[in-house]
C-alpha positions in Angstrom: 64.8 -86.1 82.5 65.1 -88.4 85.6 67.9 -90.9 85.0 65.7 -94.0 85.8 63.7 -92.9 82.8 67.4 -93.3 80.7 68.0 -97.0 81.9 69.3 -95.8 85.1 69.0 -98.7 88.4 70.3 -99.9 91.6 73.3 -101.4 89.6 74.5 -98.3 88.4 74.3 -96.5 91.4 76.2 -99.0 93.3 78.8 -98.7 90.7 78.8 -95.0 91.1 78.7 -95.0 94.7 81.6 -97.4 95.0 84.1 -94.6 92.8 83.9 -91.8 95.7 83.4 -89.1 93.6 83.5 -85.6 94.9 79.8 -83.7 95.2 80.7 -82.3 91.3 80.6 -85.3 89.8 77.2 -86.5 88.4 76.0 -89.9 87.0 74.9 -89.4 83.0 74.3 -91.6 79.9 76.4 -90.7 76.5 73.9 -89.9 73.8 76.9 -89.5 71.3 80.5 -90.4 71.3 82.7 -88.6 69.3 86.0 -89.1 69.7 86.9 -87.1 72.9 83.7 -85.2 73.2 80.2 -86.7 74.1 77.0 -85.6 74.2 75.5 -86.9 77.4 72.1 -86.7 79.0 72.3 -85.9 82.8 69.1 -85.1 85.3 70.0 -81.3 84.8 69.4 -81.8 81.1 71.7 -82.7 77.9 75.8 -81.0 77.8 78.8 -81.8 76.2 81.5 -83.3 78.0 85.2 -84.2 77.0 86.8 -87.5 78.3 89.3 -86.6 81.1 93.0 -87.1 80.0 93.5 -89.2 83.2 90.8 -91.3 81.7 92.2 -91.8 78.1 95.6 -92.6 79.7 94.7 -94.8 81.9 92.7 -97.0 79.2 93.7 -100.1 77.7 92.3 -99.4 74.5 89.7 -97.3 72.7 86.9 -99.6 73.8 87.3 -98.5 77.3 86.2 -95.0 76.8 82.9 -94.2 76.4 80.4 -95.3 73.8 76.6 -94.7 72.7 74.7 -95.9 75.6 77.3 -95.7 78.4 76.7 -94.4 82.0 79.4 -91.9 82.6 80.2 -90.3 85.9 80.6 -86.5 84.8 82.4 -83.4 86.6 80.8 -80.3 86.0 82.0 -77.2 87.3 80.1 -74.9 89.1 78.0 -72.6 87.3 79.0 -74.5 83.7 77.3 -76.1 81.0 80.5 -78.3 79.9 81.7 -81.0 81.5 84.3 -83.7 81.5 84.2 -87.5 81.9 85.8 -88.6 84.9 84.9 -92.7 84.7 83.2 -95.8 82.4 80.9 -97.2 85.0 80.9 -101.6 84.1 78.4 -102.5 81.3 75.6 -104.8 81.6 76.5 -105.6 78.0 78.2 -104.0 74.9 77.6 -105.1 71.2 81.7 -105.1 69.7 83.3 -106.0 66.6 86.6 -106.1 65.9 88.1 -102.3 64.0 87.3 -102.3 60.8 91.0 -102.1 58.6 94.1 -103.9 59.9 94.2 -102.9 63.6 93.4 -105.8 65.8 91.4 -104.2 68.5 87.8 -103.9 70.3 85.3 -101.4 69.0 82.4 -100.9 71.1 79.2 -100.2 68.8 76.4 -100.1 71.4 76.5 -99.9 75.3 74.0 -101.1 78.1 71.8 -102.5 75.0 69.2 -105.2 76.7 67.5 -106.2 73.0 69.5 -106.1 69.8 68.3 -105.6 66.2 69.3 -107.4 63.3 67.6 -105.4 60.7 68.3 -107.5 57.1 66.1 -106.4 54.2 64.5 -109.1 52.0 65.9 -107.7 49.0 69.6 -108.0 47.1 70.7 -107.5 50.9 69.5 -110.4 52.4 72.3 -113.1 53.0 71.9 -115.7 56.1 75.4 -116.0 56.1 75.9 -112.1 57.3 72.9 -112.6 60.2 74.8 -115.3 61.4 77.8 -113.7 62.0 75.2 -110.9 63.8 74.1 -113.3 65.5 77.3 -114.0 66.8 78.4 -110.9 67.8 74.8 -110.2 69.5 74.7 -113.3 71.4 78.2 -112.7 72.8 76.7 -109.0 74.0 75.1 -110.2 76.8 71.7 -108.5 74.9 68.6 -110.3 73.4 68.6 -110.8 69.4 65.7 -110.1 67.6 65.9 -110.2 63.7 64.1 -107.6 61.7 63.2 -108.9 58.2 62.4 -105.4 56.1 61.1 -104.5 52.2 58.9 -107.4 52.2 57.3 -106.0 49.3 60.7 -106.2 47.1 60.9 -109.8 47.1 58.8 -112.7 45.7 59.9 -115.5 47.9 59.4 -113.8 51.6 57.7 -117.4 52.6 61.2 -118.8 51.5 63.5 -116.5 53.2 61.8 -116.7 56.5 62.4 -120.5 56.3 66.1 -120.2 55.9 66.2 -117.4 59.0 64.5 -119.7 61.0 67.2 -122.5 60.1 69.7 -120.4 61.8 67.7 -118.2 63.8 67.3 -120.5 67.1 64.9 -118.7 69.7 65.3 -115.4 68.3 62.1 -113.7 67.3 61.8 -113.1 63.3 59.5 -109.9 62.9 58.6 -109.2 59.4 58.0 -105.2 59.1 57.7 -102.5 56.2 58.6 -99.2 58.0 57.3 -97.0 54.8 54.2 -98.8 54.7 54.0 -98.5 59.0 53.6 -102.3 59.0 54.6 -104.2 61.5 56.5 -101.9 63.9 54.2 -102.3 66.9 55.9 -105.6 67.6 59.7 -104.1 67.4 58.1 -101.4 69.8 56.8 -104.0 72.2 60.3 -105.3 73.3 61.0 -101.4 74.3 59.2 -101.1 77.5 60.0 -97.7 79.1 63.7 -97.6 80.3 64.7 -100.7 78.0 67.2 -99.8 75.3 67.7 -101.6 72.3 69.9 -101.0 69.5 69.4 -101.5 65.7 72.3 -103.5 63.3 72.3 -103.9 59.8 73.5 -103.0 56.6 73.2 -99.6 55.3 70.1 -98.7 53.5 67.8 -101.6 55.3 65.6 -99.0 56.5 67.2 -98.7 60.6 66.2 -95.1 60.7 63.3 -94.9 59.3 62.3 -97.7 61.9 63.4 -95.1 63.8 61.5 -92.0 62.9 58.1 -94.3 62.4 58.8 -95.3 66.4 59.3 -91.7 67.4 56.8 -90.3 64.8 59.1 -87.7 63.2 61.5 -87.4 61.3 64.2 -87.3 63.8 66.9 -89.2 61.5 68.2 -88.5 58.3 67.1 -91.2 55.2 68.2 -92.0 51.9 67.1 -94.0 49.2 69.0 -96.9 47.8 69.1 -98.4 44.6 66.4 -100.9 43.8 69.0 -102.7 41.5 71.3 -103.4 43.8 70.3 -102.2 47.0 73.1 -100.0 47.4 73.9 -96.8 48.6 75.3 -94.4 50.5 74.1 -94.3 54.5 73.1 -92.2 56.1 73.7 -92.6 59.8 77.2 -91.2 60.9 77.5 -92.1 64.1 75.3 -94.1 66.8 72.9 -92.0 68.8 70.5 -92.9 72.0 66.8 -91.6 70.9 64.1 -91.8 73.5 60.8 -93.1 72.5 57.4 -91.5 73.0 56.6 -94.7 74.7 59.5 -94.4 77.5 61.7 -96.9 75.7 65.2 -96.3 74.2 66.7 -96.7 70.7 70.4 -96.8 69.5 70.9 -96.0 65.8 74.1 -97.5 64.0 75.8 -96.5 60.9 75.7 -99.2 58.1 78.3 -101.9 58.4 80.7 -102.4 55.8 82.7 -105.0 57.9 81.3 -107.0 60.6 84.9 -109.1 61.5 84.5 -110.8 65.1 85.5 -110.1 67.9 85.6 -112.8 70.8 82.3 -114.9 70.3 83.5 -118.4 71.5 81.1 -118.9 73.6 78.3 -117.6 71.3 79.7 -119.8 68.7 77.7 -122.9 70.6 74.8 -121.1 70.8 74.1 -119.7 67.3 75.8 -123.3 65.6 73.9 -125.7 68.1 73.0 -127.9 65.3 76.8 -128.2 64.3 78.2 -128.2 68.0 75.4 -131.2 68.5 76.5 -133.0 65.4 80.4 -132.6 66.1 79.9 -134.2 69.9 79.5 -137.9 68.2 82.3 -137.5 66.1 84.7 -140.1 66.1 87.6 -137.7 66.8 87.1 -135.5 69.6 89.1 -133.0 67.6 87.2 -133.5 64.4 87.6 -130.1 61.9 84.7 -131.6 59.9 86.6 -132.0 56.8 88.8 -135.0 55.8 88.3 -137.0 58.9 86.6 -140.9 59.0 83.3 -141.2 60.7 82.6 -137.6 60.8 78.6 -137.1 62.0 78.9 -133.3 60.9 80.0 -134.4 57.5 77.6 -137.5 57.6 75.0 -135.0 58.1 75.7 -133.1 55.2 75.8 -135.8 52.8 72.6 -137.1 53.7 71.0 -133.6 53.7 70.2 -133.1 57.0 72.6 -129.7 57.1 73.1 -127.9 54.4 76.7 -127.6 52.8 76.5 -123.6 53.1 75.7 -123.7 57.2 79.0 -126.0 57.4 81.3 -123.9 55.3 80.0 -120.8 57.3 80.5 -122.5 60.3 84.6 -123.8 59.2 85.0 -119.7 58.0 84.3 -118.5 61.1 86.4 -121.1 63.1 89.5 -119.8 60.9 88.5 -116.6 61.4 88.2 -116.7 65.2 91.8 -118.9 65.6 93.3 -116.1 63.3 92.0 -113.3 65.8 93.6 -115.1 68.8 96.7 -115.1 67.5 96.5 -111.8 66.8 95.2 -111.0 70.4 97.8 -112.6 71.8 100.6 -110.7 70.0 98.5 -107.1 70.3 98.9 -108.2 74.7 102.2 -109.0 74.3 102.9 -105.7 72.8 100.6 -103.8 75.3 102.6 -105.7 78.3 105.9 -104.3 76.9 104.4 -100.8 76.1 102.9 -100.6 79.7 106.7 -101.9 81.0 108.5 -99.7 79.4 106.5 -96.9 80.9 106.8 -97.9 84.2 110.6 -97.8 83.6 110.0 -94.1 82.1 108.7 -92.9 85.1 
């Protein structure tokens, strides 16, 4: 496969040109990260490559090593069908949340992603609350969002719900698709022109692979069925894979979410809570939390209906979370400044 098919520009290859690699050392896009071994697609075909240990040493954290859409420069050997990752080229973007458990750090779930997927079914899953904090994290990507409404055939009130995504959707599209049913997925297809990639986020069970497999038409990811009563279950996705589309485009699948805790979205906070960030700019207090405080036009608004009570709450949570981050950012890069002294004095 020729790499401009994969994604693969002038960008790139100024980015690979600039490292001075030796003539063993190919450009190539990771397909799968697992751990310390990748799958990655190269012009002499797909291989398996470990990450260098100069690589992992020299990293920061885990989110510099490679991830699910990457471009990788890769050495392989003479006469070998193995190879080993030598550098990260710089992403155009990268969809990240913060680590799921109690370790504040980065983890990269998508790489080089130019439209984003926020697949939310219309059943017991669907909560606005959740898509905005997607929203979030996909505005702060550097990709497009487009939210992808599914199982419009398990809910009553489908005019409803699209009302309150387009109360906090802002200019991203709202496509309303049934995969089963092949309904609908000729507009998801249309933002994948060929060499585009785009990456699908949701919960588990919303129906991301079969999106998938109706795209590719085959059965090229795993499904499971969910519980109608609760639309729970068990995913099926284990990891995030690159799938190229009959139509020339690329897909990243993603495991289901259990977590979705931020991870650096300041500047995606004014986008996505416009309405709010508009509101709070003719506060009395310039410093205004939006709570107790005299003359509040956020709080004004709210009382005489024009935001709802829910949006501001949402909007207060995710302040507290994101201050609560920082702090914890700044106390990981302390610690990383004395590990990386320490070693310096070790050598």
């Amino acid at each position: 496969m020729r790499l401009t098919g994969l994604g693969w520009d002038e960008t790139f290859a100024r980015a690979f040109a600039a490292l001075g690699a030796g003539a063993d050392v190919a450009p190539g896009r990771v397909v799968i990260a697992f751990n310390y071994l990748c799958r990655v697609w190269m012009e002499q075909g797909e291989l398996e490559a470990s990450i260098a240990g100069r690589l992992k040493h020299r990293a920061g954290s885990r989110s510099e090593l490679p991830a699910a859409g990457d471009w990788v420069a890769v050495r392989v050997p003479a006469g070998q069908d193995q190879g080993t990752i030598v550098a990260v080229l710089p992403r155009r973007s990268a969809f990240s949340r913060r680590m799921a458990g109690a370790v504040t750090g980065e983890q990269v779930v998508a790489a080089n992603v130019d439209v984003v997927f926020l697949v939310m079914a219309l059943d017991a899953d669907f909560s606005v609350r959740r898509l905005e904090r997607y929203l979030l994290l996909a505005r702060d990507s550097g990709a497009t969002p487009v939210i992808v409404l599914t199982k419009p055939d398990l809910s009553k009130t489908v005019d409803q719900q699209i009302a309150e995504v387009a109360a906090v959707a802002g200019p991203a599209p709202t496509h309303v698709v049934s995969p089963k049913l092949n309904m609908g997925l000729e507009q998801v297809a249309a933002h994948l022109a060929p060499g585009r990639t785009g990456a699908l986020l949701g919960s588990s069970g919303v129906g991301k692979s079969t999106i998938i497999n109706r795209l590719v038409g085959g059965d090229v990811m795993k499904t499971r069925e969910v519980r109608e009563s609760d639309s729970k279950g068990r995913h099926t996705t284990s990891h995030r894979e690159l799938v190229v589309l009959p139509n020339g485009g690329l897909i990243i699948d993603t495991p289901g979410m259990r977590e979705l805790q931020l991870w650096d979205v300041g500047d995606a906070v004014r986008e996505t809570f416009n309405d709010i960030e508009r509101l709070a700019a003719v506060c009395h207090f310039t410093d205004c939390r939006h709570r107790d405080e005299p003359r509040c036009a956020v709080k004004a608004a709210v009382d005489d209906g024009r935001l709802a009570a829910a949006r501001l709450e949402s909007y207060q949570k995710l302040q507290a979370e994101l201050l609560a981050l920082a702090r914890q950012q700044e106390e990981r890069a302390l610690l990383e400044q004395k590990r990386r002294s320490k070693r310096g004095r070790d050598v």
